[in-house]
FIBATI-276147 format. One line per 10 residues: number of its first residue (from 1); for each residue x, y, z of C-alpha. Coordinates in steps of 0.2 Angstrom, whole numbers, plus 5000, padded with zeros to 4 digits. Example, Ala and Ser with C-alpha at 12.3 -4.5 7.8 and 13.67 -1.06 7.14 Angstrom:
2
1	5062 4978 5039  5068 4995 5036
! end
This chain:
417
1	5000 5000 5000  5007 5016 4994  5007 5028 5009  5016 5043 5002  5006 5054 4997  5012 5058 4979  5004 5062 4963  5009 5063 4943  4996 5074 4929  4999 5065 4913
11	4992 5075 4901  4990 5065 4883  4988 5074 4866  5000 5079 4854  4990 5093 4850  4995 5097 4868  5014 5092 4865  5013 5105 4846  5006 5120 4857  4990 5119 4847
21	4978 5119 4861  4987 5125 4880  4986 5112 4892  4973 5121 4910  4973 5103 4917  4990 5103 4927  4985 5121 4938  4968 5115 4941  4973 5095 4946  4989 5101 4954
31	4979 5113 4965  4966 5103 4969  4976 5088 4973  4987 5101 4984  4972 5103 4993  4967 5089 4997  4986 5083 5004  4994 5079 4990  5013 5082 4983  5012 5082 4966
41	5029 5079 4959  5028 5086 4942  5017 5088 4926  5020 5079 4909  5013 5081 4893  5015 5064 4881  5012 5064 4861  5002 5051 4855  5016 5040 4852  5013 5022 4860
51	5032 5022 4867  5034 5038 4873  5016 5036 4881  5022 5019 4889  5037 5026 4897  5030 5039 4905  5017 5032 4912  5028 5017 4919  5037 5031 4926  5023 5040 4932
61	5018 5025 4943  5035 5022 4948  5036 5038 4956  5018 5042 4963  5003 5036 4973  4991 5043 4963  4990 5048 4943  4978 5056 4933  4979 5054 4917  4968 5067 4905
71	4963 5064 4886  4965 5050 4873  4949 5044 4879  4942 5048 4863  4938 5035 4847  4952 5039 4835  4967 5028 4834  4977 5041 4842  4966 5038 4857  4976 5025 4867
81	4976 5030 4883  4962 5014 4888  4974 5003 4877  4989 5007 4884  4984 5005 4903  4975 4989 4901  4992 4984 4893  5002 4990 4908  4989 4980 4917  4989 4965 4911
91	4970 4966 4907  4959 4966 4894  4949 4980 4888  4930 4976 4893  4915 4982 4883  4901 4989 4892  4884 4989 4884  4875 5000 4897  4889 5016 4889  4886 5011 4871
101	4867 5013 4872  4870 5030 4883  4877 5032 4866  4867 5028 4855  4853 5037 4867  4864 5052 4865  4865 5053 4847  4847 5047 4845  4841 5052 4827  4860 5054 4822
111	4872 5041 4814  4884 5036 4826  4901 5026 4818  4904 5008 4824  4923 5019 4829  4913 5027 4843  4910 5008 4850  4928 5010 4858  4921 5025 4869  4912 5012 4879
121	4928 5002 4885  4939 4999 4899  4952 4991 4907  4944 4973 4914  4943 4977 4936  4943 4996 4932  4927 5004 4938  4920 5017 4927  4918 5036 4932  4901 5043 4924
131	4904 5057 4914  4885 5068 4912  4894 5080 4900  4902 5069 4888  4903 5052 4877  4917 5045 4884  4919 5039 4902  4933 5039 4916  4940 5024 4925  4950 5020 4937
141	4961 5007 4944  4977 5001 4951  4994 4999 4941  5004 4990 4953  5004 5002 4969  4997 5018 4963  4979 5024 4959  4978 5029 4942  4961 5039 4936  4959 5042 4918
151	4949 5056 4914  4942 5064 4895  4950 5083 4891  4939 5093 4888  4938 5103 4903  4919 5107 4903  4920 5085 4905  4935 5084 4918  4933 5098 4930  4914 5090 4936
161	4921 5072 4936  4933 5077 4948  4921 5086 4959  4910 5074 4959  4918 5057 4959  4936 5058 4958  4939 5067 4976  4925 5057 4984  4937 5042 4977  4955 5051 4984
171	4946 5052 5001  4942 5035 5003  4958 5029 4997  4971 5039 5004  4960 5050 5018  4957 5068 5020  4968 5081 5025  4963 5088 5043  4953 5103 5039  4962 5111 5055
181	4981 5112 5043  4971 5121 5029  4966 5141 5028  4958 5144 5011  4953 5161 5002  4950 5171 4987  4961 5185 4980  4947 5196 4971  4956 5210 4958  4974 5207 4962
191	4985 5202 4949  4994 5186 4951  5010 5193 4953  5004 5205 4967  4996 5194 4976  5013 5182 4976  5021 5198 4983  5008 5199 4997  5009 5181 5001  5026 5180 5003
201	5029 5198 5015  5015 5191 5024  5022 5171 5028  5024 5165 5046  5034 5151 5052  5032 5136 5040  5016 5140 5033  5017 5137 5015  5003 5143 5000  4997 5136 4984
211	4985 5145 4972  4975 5142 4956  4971 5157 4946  4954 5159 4937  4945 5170 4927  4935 5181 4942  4947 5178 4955  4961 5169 4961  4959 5154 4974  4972 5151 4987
221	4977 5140 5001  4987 5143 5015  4994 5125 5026  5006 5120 5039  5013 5128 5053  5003 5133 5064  4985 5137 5067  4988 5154 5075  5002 5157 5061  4991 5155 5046
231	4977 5166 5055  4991 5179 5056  4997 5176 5040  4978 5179 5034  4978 5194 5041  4994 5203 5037  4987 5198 5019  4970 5207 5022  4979 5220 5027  4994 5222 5016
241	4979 5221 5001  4960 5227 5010  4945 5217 5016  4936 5220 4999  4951 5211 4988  4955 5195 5000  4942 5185 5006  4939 5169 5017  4935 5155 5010  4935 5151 4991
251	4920 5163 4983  4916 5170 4968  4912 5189 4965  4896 5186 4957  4890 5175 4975  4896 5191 4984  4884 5202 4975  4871 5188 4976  4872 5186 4993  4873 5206 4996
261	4856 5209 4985  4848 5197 4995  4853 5203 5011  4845 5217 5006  4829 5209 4998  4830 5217 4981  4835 5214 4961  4847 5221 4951  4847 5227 4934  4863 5228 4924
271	4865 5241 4909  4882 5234 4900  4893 5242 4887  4910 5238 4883  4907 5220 4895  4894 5217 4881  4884 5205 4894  4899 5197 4902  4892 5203 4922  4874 5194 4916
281	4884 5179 4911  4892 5178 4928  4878 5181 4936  4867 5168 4928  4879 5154 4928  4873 5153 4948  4861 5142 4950  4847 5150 4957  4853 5170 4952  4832 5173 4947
291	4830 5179 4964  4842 5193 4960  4842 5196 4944  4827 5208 4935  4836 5208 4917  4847 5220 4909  4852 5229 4895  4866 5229 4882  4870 5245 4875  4884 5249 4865
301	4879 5264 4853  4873 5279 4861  4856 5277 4851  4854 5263 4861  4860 5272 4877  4848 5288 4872  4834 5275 4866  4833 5262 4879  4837 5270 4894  4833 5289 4892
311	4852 5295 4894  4850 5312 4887  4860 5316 4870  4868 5331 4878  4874 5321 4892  4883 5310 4878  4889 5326 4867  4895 5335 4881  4905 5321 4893  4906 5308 4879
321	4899 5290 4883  4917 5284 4894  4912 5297 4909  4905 5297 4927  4889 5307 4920  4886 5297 4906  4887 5279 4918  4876 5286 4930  4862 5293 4918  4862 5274 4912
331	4861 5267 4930  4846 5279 4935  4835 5275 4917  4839 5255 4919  4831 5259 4938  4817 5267 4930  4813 5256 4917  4813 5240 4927  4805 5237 4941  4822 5233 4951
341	4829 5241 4965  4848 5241 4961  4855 5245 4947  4874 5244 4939  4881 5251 4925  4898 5248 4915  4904 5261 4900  4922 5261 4896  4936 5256 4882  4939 5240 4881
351	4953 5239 4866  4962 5237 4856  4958 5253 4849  4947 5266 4851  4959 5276 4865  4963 5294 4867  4977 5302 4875  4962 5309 4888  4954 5291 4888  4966 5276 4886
361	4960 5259 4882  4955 5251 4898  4946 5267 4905  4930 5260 4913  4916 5271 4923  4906 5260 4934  4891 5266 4940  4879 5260 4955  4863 5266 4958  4851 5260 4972
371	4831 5266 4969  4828 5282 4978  4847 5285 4982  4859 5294 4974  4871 5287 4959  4890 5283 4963  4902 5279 4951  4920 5274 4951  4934 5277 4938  4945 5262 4933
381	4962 5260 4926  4962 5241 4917  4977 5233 4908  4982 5219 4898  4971 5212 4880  4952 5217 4877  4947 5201 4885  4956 5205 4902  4949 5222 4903  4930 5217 4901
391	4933 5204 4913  4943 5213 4926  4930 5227 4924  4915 5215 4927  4923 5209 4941  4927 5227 4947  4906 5231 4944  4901 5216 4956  4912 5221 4969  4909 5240 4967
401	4890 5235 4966  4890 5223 4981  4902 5239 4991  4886 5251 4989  4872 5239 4994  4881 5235 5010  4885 5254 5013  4905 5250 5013  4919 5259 5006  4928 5254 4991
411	4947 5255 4990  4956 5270 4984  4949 5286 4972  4956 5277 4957  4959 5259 4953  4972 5251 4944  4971 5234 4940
! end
């Protein structure tokens, strides 16, 4: 019985290898698997090449309790990853009829190749891990002493199948970390590098840190030492950064203004411009966000603006639709054309042109506006691509937002992020 508690990511793909798609799996696995008490030795990256799959993996079991291995569970030829641990185990590969009608269920009224018949096998003795997002299922087994979990790569398939069966599986087989040794929480508009900075003027004794970056927020864990050491840690780092940027325990900005609106009993209403829907998007991917969420509106031309909302044209002619006034007139008309009683509103210049020397790409106002209260804005400095600005400035509008609803401050006059 392997009692060191080790693990190896073995990420399959030659498209991986080439640099034609980027390989996410090793961050998030290594971070979970952190998390859960784990060393993870290293991350590898094998071609679809049968020999240079087969050493690796040899290696990998060698070296660790526990491997994950994601992709070639598809039903190519270049798919191999079932063949190849069946060989290591001296197994057959089993067919399981109950995966080929989910199948054929799945492709119901579709022609489905005989090629996809491989998608429902497995190494004989390894159980299957269900996959409700995909065609091909996980499994799971044991190479001499290790655990090895093979997992599809599509992350929309793998991040779920972890949650849902693989940890459940890594508890039973190798226990759970005490929560007592663990301190976890959630970096909110702080760039990676910062945030590196903070943790490590802020380290006491032996504690040590992992962290997983994300696209609203960075997670992060703080273990050993002490129990007293990683409160103090905790704290130097609320400090060094503010109590809007760090928070306890792992969250996500949209669940912070979700839980804010209804502490307060009341719907939001979101006016988008240069996020073109992005806040709605995070908002809606939470299960349950229609007790919040009145509706919104998107509106990128100042037509729409003048149209839609009522924001008067000289407004727009005299301060230009990147200004506090112009954010706030949209925030008080989505109030009073909806029937909700918060409102937030985001105009700025995402990129990658369509900057001026007085207005730079990544200039944002935010605006939040509660019914029968006076409008607030806020002026924001974004860098980095188009992309990074509409998400760091829908970030910014849900923590801004959930700041006025709870009657708090909100960092400095101007942020930079």
């Amino acid at each position: 019985m392997c009692e060191d508690k080790t693990a190896v990511v073995l990420s399959a793909g030659t498209e991986l290898t080439e640099g034609i798609i980027q390989d996410t799996h090793v961050r998030f696995l290594a971070s979970e698997l952190t998390s859960l008490g784990f060393r993870v030795l290293r991350g590898i990256q094998v071609p679809d090449d049968a020999a240079a799959y087969r050493e690796e993996l040899a290696r990998a079991t060698r070296d660790a309790c526990l491997v994950i291995v994601t992709g070639g569970l598809g039903p190519t030829t270049d798919d191999m990853t079932r063949e190849l641990i069946a060989e290591a185990a001296g197994v057959p590969l089993d067919f399981h009829p109950e995966v080929w009608e989910g199948l054929l269920a799945r492709f119901a009224g579709r022609k489905i190749s005989d090629t996809n018949r491989k998608q429902a096998t497995a190494p004989n003795g390894f159980p299957l891990i269900p996959n409700p997002n995909g065609t091909a299922p996980g499994f799971h087994g044991a190479l001499g002493e290790s655990l090895v979990v093979a997992l599809p790569g599509p992350p929309s398939e793998l991040r779920p199948m972890f949650s849902a069966s693989v940890v459940p599986l890594i508890r039973q087989r190798f226990g759970a970390p005490a929560a007592a040794e663990f301190l976890w929480g959630t970096a909110l508009m702080v760039p990676e590098s910062n945030l590196e900075e903070g943790l490590r003027r802020s380290r006491k004794g032996e504690v040590a840190w992992g962290t997983r970056v994300e696209e609203d927020r960075i997670s992060f864990s703080l273990r050993g030492g002490l129990a007293s050491e990683r409160e103090g840690f905790f704290a130097d780092l609320v400090a060094f950064f503010d109590s809007t940027r760090i928070r306890a325990g792992e969250t996500r900005p949209a669940q912070l203004l979700t839980e804010a609106l209804l502490a307060r009993n009341a719907t939001l209403v979101i006016v988008e411009s240069c996020t073109g829907g992005l806040i709605s998007k995070y908002l809606t991917d939470l299960a349950g966000s229609s007790r919040v969420l009145w509706g919104g509106f998107v509106t990128y031309a100042n037509s729409a603006k003048s149209s839609l909302l009522g924001v008067p044209a000289e407004v727009l002619e005299r301060h230009g639709a990147v200004s506090e006034q112009t954010a706030c007139a949209m925030a008080r008309g989505a109030i009073e054309h909806s029937q909700a009683g918060v409102a937030l509103a985001v105009t700025g210049v995402a990129g990658p042109d369509g900057g001026t020397p007085d207005k730079p790409v990544g200039t944002v106002w935010i605006a939040a506006a509660l019914r029968g209260e006076e409008c607030q804005a806020r002026l924001f400095s974004f860098s980095g691509s188009r992309d990074m600005v509409r998400r760091r400035a829908a970030v910014a509008a849900m923590l801004f937002t959930e700041s006025r609803i709870l009657g708090r401050g909100f960092l400095d006059t101007q942020t930079k992020w």
